[in-house]
Residue frames as a rotation matrix with the C-alpha (Angstrom) as fourth column:
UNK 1
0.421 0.229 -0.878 -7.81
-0.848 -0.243 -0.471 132.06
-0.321 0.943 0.091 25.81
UNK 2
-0.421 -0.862 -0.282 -5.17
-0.864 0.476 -0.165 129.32
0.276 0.175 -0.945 25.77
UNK 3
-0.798 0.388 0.462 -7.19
-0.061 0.711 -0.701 127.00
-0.600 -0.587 -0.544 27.85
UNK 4
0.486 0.838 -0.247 -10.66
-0.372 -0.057 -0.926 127.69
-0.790 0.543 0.284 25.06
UNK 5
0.163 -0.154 -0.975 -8.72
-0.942 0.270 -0.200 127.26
0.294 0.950 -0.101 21.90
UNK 6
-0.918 -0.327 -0.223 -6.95
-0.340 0.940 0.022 123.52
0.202 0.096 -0.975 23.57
UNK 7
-0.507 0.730 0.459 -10.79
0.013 0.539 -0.843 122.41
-0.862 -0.421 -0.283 24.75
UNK 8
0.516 0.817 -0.257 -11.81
-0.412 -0.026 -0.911 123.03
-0.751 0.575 0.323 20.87
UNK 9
-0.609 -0.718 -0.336 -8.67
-0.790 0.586 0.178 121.38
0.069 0.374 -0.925 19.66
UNK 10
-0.787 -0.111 0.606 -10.09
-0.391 0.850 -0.353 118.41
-0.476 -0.515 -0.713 21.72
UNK 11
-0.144 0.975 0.171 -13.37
-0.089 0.159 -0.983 118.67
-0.986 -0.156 0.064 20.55
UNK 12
0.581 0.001 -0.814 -12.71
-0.807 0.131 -0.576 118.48
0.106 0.991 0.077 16.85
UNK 13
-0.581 -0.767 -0.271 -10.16
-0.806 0.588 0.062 116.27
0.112 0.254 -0.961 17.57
UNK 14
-0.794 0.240 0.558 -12.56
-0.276 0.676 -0.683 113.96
-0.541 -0.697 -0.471 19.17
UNK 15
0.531 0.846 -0.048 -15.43
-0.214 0.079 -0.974 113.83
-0.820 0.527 0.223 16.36
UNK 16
0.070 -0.557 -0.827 -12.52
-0.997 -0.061 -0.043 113.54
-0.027 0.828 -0.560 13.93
UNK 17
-0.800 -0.356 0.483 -11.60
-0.519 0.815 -0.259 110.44
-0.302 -0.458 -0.836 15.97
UNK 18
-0.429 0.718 0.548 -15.11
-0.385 0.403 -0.830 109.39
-0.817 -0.567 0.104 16.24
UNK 19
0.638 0.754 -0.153 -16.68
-0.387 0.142 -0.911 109.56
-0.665 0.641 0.383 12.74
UNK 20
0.282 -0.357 -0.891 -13.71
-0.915 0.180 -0.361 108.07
0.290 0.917 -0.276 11.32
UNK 21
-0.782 -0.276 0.558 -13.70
-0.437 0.882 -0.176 104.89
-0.444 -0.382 -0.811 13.31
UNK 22
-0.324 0.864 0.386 -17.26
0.266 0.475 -0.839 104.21
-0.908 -0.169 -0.384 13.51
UNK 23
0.249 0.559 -0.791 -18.13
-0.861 -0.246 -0.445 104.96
-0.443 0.792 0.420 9.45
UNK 24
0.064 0.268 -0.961 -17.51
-0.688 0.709 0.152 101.12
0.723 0.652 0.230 8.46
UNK 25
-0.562 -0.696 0.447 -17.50
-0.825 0.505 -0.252 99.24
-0.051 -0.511 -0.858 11.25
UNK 26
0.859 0.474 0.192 -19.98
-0.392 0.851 -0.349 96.99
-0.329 0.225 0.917 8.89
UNK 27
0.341 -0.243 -0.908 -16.94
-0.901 0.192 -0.389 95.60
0.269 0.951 -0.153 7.13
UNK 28
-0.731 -0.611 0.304 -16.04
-0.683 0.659 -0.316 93.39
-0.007 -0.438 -0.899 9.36
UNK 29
0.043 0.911 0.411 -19.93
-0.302 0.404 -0.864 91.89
-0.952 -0.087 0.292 9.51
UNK 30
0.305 0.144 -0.941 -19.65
-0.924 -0.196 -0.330 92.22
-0.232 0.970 0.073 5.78
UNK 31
-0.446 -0.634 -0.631 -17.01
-0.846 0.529 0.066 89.31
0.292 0.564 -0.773 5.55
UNK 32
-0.325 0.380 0.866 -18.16
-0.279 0.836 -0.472 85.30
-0.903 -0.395 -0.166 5.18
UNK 33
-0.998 -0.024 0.065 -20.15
0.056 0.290 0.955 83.69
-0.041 0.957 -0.288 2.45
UNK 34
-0.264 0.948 -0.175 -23.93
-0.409 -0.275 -0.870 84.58
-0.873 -0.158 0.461 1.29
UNK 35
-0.630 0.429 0.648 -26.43
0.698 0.679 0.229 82.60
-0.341 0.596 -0.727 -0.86
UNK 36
-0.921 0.347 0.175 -28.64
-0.075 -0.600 0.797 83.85
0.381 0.721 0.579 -3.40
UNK 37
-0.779 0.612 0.141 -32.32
0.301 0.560 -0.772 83.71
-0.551 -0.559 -0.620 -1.65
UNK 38
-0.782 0.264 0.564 -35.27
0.605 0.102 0.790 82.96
0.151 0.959 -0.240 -4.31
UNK 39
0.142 0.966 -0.214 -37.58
0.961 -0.186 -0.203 85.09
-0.236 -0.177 -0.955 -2.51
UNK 40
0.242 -0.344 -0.907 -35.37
0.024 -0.933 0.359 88.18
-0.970 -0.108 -0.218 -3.22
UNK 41
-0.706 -0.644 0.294 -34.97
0.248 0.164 0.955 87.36
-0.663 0.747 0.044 -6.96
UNK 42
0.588 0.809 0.018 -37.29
0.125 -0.069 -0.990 89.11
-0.799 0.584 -0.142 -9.46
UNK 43
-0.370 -0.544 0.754 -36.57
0.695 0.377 0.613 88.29
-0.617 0.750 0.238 -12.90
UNK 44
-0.292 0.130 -0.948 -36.78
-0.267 -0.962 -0.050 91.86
-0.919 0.239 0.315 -14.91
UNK 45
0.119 0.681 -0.722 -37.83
-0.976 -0.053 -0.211 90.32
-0.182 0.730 0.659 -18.28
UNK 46
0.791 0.438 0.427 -38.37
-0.286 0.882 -0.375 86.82
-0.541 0.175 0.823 -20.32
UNK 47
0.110 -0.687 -0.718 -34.89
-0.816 0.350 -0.460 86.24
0.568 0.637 -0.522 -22.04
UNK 48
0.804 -0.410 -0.431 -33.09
0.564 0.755 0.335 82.87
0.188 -0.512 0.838 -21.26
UNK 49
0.199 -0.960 0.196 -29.59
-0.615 -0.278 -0.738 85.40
0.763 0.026 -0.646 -20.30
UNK 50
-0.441 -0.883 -0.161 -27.08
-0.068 0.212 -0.975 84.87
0.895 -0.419 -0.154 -17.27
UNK 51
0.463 0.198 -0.864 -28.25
0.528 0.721 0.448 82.77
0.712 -0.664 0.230 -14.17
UNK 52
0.639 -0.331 0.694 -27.68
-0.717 -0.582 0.383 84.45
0.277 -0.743 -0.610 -10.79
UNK 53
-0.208 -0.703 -0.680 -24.45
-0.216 0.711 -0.669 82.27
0.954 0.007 -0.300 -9.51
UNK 54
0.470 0.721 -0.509 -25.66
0.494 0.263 0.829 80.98
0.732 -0.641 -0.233 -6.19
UNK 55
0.571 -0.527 -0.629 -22.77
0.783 0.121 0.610 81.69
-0.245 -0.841 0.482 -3.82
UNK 56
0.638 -0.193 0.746 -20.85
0.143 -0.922 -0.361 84.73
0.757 0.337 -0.560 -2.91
UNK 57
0.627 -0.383 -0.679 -17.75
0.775 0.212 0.596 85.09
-0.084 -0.899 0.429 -0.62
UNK 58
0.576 -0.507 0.641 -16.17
-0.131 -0.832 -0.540 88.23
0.807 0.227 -0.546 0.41
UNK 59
0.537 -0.618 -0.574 -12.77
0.763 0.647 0.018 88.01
0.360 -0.448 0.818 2.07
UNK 60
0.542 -0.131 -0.830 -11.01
0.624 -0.599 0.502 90.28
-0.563 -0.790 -0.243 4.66
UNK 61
-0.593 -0.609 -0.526 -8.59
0.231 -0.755 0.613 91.79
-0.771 0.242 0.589 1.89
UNK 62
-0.245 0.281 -0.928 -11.16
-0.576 -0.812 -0.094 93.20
-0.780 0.511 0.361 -0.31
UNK 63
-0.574 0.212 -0.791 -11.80
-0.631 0.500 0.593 90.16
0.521 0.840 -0.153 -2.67
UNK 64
0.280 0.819 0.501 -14.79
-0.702 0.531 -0.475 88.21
-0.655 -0.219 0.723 -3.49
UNK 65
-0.963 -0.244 0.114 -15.63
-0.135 0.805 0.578 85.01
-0.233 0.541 -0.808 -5.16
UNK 66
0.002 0.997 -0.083 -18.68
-0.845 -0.043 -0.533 84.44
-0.535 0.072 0.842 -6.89
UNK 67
-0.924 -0.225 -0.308 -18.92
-0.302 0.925 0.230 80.23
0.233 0.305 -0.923 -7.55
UNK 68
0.329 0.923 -0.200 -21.47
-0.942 0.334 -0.009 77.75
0.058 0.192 0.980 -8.20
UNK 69
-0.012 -0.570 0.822 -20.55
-0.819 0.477 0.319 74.09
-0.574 -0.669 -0.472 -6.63
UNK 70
0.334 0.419 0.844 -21.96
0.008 0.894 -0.448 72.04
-0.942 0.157 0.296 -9.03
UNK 71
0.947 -0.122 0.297 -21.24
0.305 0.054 -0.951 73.60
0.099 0.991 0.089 -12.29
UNK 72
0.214 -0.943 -0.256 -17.78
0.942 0.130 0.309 74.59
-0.258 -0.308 0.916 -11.11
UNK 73
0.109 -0.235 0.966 -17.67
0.626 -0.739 -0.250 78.16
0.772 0.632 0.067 -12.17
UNK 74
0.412 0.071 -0.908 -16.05
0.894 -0.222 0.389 80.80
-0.174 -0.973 -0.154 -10.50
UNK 75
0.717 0.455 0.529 -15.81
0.517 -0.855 0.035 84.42
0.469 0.248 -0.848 -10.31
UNK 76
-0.312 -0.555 -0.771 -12.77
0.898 -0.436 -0.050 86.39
-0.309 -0.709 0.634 -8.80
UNK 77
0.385 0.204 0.900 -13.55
0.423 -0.906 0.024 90.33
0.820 0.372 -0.435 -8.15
UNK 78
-0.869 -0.460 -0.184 -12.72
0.434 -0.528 -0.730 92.90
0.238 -0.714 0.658 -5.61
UNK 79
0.250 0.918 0.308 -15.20
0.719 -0.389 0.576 94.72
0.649 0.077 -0.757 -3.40
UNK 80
-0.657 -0.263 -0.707 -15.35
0.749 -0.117 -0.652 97.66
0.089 -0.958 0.274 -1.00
UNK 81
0.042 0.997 -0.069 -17.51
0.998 -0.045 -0.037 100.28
-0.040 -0.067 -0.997 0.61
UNK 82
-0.386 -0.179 0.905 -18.15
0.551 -0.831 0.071 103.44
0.740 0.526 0.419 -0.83
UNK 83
-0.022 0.596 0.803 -20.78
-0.551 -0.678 0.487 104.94
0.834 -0.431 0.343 2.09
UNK 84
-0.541 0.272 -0.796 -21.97
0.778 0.522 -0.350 103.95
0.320 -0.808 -0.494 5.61
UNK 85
-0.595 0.527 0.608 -25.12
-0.560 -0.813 0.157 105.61
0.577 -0.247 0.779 7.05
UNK 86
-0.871 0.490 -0.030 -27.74
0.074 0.070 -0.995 104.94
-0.485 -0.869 -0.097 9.96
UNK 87
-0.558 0.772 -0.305 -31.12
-0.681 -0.215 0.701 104.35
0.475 0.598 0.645 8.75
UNK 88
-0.267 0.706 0.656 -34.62
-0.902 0.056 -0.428 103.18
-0.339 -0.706 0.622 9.57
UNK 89
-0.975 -0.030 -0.218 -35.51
-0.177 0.698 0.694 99.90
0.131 0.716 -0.686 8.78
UNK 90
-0.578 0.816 0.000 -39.01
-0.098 -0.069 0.993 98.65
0.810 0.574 0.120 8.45
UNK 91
0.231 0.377 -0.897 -39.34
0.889 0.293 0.352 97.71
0.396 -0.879 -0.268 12.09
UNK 92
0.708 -0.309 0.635 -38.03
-0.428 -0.903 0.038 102.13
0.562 -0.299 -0.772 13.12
UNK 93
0.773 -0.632 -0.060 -35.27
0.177 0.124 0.976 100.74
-0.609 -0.765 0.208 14.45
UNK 94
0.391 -0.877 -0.279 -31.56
-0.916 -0.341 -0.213 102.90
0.092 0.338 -0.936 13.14
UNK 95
0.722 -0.376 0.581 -30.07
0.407 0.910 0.082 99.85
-0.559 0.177 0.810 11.98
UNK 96
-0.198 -0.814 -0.546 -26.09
-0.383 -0.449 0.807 100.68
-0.902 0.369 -0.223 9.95
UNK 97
0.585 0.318 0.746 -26.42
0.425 0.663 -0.616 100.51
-0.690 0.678 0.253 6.12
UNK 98
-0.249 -0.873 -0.419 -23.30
-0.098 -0.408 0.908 100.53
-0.964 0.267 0.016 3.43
UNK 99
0.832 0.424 -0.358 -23.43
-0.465 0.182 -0.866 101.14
-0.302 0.887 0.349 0.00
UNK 100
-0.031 -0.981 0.191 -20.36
-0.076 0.193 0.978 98.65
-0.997 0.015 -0.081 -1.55
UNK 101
0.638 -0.043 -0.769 -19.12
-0.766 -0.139 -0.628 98.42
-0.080 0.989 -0.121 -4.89
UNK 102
0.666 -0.179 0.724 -18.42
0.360 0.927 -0.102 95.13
-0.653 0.329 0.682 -6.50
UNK 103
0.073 -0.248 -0.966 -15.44
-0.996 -0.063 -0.059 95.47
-0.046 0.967 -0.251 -9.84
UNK 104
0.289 0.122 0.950 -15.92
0.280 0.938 -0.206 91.71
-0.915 0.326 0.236 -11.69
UNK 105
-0.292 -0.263 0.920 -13.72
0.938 0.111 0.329 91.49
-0.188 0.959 0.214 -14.91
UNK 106
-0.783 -0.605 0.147 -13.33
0.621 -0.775 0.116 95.16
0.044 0.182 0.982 -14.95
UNK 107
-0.082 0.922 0.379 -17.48
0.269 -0.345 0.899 95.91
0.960 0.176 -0.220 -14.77
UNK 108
-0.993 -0.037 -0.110 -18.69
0.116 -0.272 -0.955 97.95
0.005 -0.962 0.275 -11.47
UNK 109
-0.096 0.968 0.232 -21.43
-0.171 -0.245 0.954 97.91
0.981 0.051 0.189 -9.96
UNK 110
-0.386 0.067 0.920 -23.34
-0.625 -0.752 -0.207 98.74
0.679 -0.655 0.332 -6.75
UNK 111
-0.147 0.798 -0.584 -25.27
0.471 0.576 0.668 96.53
0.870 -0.177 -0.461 -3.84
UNK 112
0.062 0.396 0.916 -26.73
-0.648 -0.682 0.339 97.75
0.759 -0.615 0.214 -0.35
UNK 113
-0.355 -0.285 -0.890 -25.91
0.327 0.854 -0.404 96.00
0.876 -0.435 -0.210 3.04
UNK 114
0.002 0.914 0.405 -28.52
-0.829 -0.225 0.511 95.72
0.559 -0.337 0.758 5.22
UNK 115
0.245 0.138 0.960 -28.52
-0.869 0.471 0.154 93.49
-0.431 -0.871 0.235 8.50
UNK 116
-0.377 -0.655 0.655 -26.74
-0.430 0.750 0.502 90.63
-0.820 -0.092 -0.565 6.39
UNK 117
0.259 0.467 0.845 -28.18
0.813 0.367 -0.452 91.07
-0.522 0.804 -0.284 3.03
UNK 118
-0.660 -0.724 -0.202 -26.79
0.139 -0.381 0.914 92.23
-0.739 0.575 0.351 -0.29
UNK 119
0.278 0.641 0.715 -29.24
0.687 0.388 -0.614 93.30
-0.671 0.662 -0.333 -2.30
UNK 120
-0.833 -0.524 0.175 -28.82
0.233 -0.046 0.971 94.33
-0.501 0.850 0.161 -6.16
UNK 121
0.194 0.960 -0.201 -30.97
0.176 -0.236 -0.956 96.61
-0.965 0.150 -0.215 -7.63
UNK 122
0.364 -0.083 0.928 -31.68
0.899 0.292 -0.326 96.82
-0.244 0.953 0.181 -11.37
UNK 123
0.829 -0.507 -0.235 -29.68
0.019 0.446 -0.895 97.67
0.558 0.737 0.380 -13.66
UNK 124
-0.693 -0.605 0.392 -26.56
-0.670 0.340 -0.660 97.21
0.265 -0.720 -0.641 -10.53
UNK 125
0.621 0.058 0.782 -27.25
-0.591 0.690 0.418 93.49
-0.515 -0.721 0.463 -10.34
UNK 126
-0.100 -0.978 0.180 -24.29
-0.638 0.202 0.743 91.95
-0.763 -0.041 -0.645 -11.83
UNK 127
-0.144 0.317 0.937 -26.13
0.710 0.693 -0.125 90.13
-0.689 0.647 -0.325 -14.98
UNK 128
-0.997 -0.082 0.003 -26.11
0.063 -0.734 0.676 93.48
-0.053 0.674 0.737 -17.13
UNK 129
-0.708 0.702 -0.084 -29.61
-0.670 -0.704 -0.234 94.46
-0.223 -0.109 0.969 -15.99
UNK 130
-0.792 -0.119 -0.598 -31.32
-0.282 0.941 0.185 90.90
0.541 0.315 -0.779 -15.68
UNK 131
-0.083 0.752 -0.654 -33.22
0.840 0.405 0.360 91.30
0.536 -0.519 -0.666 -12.70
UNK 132
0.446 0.486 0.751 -35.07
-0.090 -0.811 0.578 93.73
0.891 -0.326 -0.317 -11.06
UNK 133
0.102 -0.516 0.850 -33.44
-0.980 -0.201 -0.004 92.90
0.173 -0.833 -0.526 -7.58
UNK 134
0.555 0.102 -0.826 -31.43
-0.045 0.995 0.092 90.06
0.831 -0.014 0.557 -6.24
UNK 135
0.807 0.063 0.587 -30.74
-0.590 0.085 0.803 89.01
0.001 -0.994 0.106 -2.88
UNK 136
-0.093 -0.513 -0.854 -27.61
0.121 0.845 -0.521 87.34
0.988 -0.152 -0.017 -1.45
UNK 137
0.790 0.272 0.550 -28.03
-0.478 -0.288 0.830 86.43
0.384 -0.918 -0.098 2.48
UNK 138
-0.252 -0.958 -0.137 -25.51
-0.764 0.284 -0.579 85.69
0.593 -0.041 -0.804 4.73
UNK 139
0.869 0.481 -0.117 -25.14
-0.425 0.845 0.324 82.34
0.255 -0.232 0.939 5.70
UNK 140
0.292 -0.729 0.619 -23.02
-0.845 0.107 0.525 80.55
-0.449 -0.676 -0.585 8.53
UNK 141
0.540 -0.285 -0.792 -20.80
-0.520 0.627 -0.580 78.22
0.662 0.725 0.191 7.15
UNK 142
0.726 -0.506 0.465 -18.45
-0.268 0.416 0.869 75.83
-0.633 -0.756 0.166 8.94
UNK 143
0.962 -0.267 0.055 -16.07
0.116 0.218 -0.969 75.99
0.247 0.939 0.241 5.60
């Protein structure tokens, strides 16, 4: 009896072990710096509002930067990940995908990470509902 109850000790212990390592081990993929990409950018209606900022850099303690090199403007926020799940991607291959939450000047909002793309679906795309979806991709820097 003693010898059943420690071999289901183990066995919870072990799945305890397991599914709490391995539920984010995107965050580490997560970190670096990602460009807006124009093929992932549908503009939701005809106003002149807020310009996607090109550049996006999320940093190992939980904070991003959202900057634009030329016009000098820059963004400090925090980010982290609410979910992590296994899923198909368009090719059936189980590929890891996190939902993360952005806070920017006190506003939250949502994006999906997805083999090294952030994408932002309306009305969670950081322009108060601007575009139907925008894309940031990651992109290797030497910075």
């Amino acid at each position: 009896m003693q010898l059943k109850r420690s071999f289901y000790f183990f066995v919870v212990l072990f799945q305890i072990i397991t599914v709490g390592c391995s539920k984010c081990k995107e965050s580490d993929k997560m970190i670096g710096e990602y460009e807006t990409e124009k093929k992932g950018i549908e503009i939701r209606d005809s106003t002149k509002g807020t310009i996607a900022i090109r550049h996006m850099k999320l940093y190992a303690d939980n904070t991003l930067a959202l900057y634009e090199t030329k016009l000098k403007v820059e963004n400090v926020g925090k980010w982290s990940i609410i979910s992590c799940e296994t899923v198909e991607n368009n090719l059936g291959e189980k590929v890891p995908e996190s939902i993360v939450e952005f806070e920017i000047d006190e506003k939250k909002t949502r994006a999906t990470y997805r083999d090294g793309r952030m994408t932002f679906e309306y009305p969670e795309d950081l322009y108060g509902g601007r575009y139907q979806s925008l894309w940031y991709v990651k992109i290797n820097s030497k910075r």
